[in-house]
Each structure stands twice: as C-alpha cells, then as structure tokens.
C-alpha positions as CSV (number, residue, x, y, z in Angstrom):
1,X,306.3,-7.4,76.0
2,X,305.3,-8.1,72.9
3,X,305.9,-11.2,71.1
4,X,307.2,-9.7,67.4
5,X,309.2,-7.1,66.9
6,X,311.7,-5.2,64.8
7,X,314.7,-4.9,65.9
8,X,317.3,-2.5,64.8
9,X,321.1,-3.4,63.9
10,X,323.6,-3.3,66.4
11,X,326.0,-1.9,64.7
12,X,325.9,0.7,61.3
13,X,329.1,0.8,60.1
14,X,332.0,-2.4,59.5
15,X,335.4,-2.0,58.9
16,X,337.5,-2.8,55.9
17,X,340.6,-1.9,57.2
18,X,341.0,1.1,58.1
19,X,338.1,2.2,55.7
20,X,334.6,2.6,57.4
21,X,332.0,1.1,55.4
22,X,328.4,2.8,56.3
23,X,325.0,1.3,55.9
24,X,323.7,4.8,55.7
25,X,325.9,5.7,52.9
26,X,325.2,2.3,51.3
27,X,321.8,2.5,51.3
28,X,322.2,6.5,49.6
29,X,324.5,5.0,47.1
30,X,321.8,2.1,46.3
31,X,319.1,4.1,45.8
32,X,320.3,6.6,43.6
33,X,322.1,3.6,41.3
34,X,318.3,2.1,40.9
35,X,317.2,6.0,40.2
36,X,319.4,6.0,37.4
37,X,319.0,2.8,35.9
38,X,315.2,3.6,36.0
39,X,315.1,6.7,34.4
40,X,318.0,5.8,31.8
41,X,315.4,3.3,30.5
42,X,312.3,5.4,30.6
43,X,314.6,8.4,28.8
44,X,315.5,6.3,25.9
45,X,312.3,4.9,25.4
46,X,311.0,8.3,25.2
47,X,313.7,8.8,22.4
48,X,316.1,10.7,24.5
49,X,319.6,9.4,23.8
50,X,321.3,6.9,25.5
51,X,323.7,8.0,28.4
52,X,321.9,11.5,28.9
53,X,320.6,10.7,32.8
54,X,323.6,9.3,33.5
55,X,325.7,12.6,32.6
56,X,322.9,14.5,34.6
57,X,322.8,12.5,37.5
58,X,326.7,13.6,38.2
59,X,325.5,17.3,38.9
60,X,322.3,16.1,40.5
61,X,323.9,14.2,43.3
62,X,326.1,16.6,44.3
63,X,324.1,19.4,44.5
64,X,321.7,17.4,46.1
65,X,323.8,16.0,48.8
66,X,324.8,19.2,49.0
67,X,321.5,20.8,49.8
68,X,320.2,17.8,51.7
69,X,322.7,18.5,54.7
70,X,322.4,22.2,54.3
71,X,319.0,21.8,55.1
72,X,319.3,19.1,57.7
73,X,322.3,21.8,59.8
74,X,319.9,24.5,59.2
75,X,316.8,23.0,61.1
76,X,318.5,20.9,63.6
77,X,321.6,23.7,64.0
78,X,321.1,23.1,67.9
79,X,322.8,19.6,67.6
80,X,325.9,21.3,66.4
81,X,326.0,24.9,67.7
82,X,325.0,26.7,70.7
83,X,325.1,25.8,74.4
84,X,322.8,22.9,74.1
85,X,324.9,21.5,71.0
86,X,325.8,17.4,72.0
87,X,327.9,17.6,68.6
88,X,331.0,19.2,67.7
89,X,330.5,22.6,64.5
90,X,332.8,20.7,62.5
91,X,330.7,17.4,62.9
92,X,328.0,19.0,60.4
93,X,330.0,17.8,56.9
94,X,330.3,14.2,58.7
95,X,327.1,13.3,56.1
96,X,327.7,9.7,56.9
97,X,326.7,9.8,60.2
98,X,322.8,11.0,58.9
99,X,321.3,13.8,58.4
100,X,319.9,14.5,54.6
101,X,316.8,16.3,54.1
102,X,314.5,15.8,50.9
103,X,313.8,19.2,50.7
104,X,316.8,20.9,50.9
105,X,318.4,17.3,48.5
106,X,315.1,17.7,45.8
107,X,315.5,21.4,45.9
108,X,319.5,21.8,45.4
109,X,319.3,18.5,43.2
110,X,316.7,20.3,40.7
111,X,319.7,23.3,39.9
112,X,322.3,20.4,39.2
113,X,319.5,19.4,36.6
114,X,318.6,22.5,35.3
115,X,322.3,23.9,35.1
116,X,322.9,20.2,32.9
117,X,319.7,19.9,30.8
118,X,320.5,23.9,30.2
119,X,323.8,22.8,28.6
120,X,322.6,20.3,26.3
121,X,319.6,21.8,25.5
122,X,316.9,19.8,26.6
123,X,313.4,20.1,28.2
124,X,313.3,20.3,32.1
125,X,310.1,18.8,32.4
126,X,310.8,16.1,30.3
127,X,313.9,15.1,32.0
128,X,311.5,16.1,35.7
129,X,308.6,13.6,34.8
130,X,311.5,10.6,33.3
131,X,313.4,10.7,37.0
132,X,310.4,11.1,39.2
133,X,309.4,7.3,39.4
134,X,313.2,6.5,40.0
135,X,313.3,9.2,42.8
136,X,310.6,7.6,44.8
137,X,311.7,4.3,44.7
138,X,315.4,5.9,45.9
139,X,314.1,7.6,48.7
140,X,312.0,4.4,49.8
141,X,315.8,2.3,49.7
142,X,317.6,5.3,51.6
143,X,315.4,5.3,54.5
144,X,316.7,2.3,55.3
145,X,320.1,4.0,56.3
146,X,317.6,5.4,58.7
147,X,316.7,2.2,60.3
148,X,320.7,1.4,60.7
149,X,321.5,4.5,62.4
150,X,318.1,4.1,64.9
151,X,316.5,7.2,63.8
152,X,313.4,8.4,62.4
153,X,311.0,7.0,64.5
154,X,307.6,7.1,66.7
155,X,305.6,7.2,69.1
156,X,305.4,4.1,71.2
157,X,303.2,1.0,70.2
158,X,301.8,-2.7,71.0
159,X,301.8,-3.6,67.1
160,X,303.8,-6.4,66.3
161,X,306.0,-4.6,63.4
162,X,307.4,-2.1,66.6
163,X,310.2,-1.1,66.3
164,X,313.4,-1.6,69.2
165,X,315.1,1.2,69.9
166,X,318.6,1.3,72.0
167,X,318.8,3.6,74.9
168,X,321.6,5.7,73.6
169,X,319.7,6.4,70.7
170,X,316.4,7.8,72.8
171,X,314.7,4.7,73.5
172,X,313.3,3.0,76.5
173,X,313.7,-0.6,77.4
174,X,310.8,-2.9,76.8
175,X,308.9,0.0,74.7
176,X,308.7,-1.0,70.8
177,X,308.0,2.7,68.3
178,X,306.7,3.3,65.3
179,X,308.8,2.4,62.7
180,X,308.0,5.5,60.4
181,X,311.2,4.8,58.3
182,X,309.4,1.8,57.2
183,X,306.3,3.4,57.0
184,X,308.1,5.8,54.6
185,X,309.5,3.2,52.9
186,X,306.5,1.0,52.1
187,X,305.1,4.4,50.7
188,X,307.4,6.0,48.3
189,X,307.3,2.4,46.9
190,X,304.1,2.2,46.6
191,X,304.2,5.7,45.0
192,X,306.6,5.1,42.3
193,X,304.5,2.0,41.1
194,X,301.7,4.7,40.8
195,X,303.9,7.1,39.2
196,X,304.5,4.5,35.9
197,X,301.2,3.3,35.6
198,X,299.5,7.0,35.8
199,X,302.4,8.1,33.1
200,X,301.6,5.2,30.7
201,X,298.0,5.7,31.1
202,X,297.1,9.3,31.5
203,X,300.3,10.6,29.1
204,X,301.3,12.7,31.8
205,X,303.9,15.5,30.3
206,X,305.2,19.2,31.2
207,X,306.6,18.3,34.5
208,X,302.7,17.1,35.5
209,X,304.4,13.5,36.4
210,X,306.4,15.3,38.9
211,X,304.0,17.4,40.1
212,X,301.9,14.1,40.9
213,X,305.2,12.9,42.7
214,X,305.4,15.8,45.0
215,X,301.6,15.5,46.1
216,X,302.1,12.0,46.7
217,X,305.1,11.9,48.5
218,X,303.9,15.2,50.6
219,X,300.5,13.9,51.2
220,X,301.9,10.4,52.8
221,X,305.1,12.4,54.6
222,X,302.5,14.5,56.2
223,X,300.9,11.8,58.5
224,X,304.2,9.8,59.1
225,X,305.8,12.7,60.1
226,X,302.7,12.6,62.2
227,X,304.1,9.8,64.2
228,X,307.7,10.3,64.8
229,X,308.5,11.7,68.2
230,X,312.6,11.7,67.6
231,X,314.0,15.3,67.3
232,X,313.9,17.3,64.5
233,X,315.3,21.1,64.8
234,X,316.0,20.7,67.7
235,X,318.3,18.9,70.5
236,X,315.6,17.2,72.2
237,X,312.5,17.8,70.4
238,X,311.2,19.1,67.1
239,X,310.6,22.5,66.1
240,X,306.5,22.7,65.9
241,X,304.4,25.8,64.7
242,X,300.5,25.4,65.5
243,X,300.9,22.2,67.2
244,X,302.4,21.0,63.5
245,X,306.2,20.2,62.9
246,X,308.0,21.7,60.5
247,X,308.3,19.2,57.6
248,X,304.8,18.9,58.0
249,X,304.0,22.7,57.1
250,X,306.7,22.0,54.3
251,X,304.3,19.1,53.2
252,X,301.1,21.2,53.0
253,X,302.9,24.2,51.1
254,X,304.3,21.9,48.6
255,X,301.7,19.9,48.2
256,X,299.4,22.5,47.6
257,X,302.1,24.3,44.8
258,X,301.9,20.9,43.2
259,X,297.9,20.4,43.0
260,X,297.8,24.5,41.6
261,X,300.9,23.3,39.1
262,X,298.4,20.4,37.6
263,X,295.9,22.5,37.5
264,X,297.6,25.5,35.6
265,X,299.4,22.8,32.9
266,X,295.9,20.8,32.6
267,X,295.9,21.9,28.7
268,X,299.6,22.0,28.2
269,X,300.5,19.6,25.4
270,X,303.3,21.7,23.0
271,X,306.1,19.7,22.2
272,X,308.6,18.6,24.5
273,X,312.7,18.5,23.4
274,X,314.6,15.1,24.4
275,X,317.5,15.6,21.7
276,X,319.8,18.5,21.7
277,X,319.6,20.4,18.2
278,X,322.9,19.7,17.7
279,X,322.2,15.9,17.8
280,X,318.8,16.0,15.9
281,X,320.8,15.3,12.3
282,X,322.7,11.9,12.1
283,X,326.2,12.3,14.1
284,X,328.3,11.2,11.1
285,X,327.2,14.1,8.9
286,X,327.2,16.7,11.6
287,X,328.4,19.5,8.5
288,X,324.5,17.7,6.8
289,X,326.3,16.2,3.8
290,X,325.0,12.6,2.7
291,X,327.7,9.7,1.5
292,X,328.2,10.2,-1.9
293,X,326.1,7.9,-3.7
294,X,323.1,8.0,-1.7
295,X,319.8,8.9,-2.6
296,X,320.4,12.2,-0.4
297,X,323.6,13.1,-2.1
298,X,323.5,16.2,-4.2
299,X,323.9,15.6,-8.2
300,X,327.3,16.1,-9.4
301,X,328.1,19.2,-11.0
302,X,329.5,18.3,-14.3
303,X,333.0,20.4,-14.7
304,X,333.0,23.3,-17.2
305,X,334.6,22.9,-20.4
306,X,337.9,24.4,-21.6
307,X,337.9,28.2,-22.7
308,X,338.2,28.0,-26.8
309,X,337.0,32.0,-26.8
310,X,334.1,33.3,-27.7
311,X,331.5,31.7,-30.2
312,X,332.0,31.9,-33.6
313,X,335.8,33.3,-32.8
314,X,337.5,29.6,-34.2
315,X,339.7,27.6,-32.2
316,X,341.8,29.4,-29.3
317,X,345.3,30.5,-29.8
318,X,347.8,27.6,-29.0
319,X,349.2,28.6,-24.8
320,X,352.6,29.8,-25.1
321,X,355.0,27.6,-23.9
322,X,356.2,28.2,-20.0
323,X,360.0,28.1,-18.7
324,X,358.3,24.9,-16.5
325,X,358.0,23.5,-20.1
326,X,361.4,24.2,-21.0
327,X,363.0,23.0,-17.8
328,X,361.5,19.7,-18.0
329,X,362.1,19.0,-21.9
330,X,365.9,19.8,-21.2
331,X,365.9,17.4,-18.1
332,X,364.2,15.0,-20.3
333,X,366.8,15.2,-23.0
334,X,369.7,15.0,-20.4
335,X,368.5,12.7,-17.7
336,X,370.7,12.4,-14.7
C-alpha cells in the first residue's frame, strides 16, 4: 500500500433541510461565476460596455447545460435505457447527479452566445476570444464535482497522488487510480494562464484566442482521456473506435478544425465591434442633439421678423380688431 494518497469525499451532497446541497453543482456554479467575473473585466477593458457578459452569460448557461447532458445521455444512453440500463429514463434530467459533457455544453453554449451577441449587435469573435481564458479556468474548478462524485478516473497506479476509489463507485480495495480529474484540472489552469499572456502578447483577435483555446484544451484532453478506464458510452466500459475512445476522436477532429481556423484568419485584422450602433453616440442624446450651450450645439436661428409687406409698399395696414379683442375689452370694463 502506498504511503500517500488521495482520497475522495465520503459523501457529495449535505443537507439543508430538506434541500440537497451538491458539490457537483457547487463546483458548476463556481466555475462559471469566476468565468464571468473574468471575462466582464477583459470585455470592458477592451471597451465593450460594462454588464454586456453578464447579460450573455444568462443564455449561455442554459443552453449549455442544456447541451452538456444532451451529449452526456446521448453517448452513455446505456446507463439509462435498454436492458443493461442500472438507471431509471427519467434519471437522465437528474444533472446533479453528473454527467455534463464539454462538447455537447461549448457547442449548445456557443448558440446562447450567438443568438445574444446577434441581438445587440456585437462581434462573435470578439465576445469568443474575451470568455475563452474564463472558460478554461471554469472547466478546471468543475472537475472538481468530478472528484466528489468518484468519477473520471484511471487506470491503476503506485504514484503517491493515486487516487482512492470506493467499491460502489468501480474501485478495488487497496488499488489507488489515476486521478485524471486532477490531471484535467491542473491543465485547463495552466491553459487559461497561457491564454492571457498569448492575448496580451501576440494581439490575438477574430476568434484566433479561441481557436488557441480549443487546441489546447483538445491536445491535453486527448492523453488524459488516455488514462481513464471509468465508463464512457457505455454501462461498463467506453465506446472505442480504433483502439481510441470517443472523446479522444472528438479531440483530434477539433483540434485539427482549430489549427486550420488559425491558419485561415492568420491575416485577418478588420475591425472588430464591441459597442452596439445604437450605443456608439452618448446615451443621453440618443435623438444626437448636444445641450444647448455647448460647443456642439447648433447656432440659434434668429426668428424672422414681422410681415410689414413688400419693400418699398410703407408700413402694413393696422390688423383688424378680433371678437377675442372685443370680448376681453368688455370683461375688462365690467370686471366680475
């Protein structure tokens, strides 16, 4: 037995109440507050206005919680339906219990964005390469909800950082596995660092930022996923094409789109929108009149003077007096 180890929580969820409280959910809800924090600051120091990732985050997370578990049911749909199924149909919306994956969650996620940044009328890519940094470092604080629910794992190992794993959750006793949630973890960190210095350094615009994130996180998610013997697809194994599983073959096709993506937008550099056109003129003049006085105010136009006819005609004829006139000389002479 080796003398250091991980070990992983005995329990994942507490109770206030009658209201569960779930680490896995936690550690969602974490990572996507730091995500949006990030990228709120790296928006508006872009000279995006204030609040703008917060109102596109709403969308965001939904669709991508959304697509997440869709894609999660769809390749493990043998936990939850069929003969072999150890779960009940309706068990696949119980989100909380884990089960999110990144592709289905970036892909769904991306149409929340698009369908918000389409409304206010704002660059895609802009909005891609400001979140991408803050994506990374969420997915590095949600795999943690792994580690609480015992899953996303591998193969066995002496190391000292091995990880426990409980019986009931496919473990043996006295065998320590890869921890490949940290693994994960200690990367996308690692990656989201990268991801800020390479944008401050190399100016990287027209979605190139994210681009870089998807190679990165694909390229490390391939060998982790490497590692992990616990099932995926499948009841009691993974689904595997040419010895490969399936997120890894979703790793090399995506990582590949993202290298030919760079290389395509190498010499892209036309200007980028991070204000709607309907904010790009000060909010208190949104008609574009100035304050009277200012320097931007137009000139007054001096009003035109009476009629006396035409030149060289003499002085108008005096106006006829009106019944108005009359009526108020008579109350004027008899005064209630």
């Amino acid at each position: 037995m080796p003398l250091a180890s991980i070990p992983s929580p005995s329990q994942g969820v507490w109770y206030l109440g009658i209201i569960p409280i779930r680490a896995y959910a936690l550690c969602i809800v974490l990572g996507v507050v730091v995500a949006v924090w990030l990228s709120e600051r790296r928006w508006v120091a872009r000279g995006g206005q204030k609040g703008t990732i917060i109102d596109i985050a709403v969308p965001a997370v939904i669709f991508g919680l959304i697509g997440g578990r869709l894609y999660h049911v769809i390749t493990d749909w043998q936990t939850y339906f069929g003969s072999r199924a150890i779960k009940k149909p309706y068990q696949a919306l119980f989100i909380w219990e884990g089960g999110l994956g990144i592709w289905g969650a970036i892909a769904l996620g991306g149409v929340g964005v698009w369908w918000a940044v389409r409304k206010r009328g704002i660059s895609m890519s802009a909005v891609a390469d400001t979140v991408a940094p803050g994506i990374a470092f969420a997915q590095a604080i949600g795999r943690w909800g792994n580690w609480f629910n015992q899953e996303l794992y591998g193969g066995p190992t002496t190391l000292p950082w091995g990880l426990e794993i409980d019986v009931d959750h496919g473990g043996e006793p006295g065998v320590l596995y890869h921890p490949t949630f940290l693994y994960e973890s200690l990367w996308d960190v690692a990656l989201g660092f990268l991801l800020i210095l390479a944008g401050k350094r190399f100016a990287l615009r027209h979605g190139r930022l994210f681009a870089l994130y998807v190679a990165g996180y694909t390229l490390g998610r391939f060998w982790i996923e490497g590692l992990r013997i616990d099932p995926v697809g499948g009841v009691d194994h993974a689904v595997t094409f040419l010895g490969l599983r399936l997120n890894q073959w979703t790793s090399i096709v995506l990582f590949v789109g993202a290298l030919v993506y760079l290389w395509l937008t190498r010499n892209k550099d036309t200007e980028e929108r991070v204000v709607p056109l309907d904010l790009a003129v000060d909010p208190a003049h949104e008609s574009g009149q100035a304050d009277p006085g200012s320097s931007d105010a137009p000139a007054a136009v001096p009003a035109e003077p009476a009629d006396h006819g035409e030149e060289g005609d003499g002085p108008a004829e005096p106006a006829e007096p009106s019944d108005a006139d009359d009526d108020a000389a008579a109350k004027e002479k008899n005064p209630r």
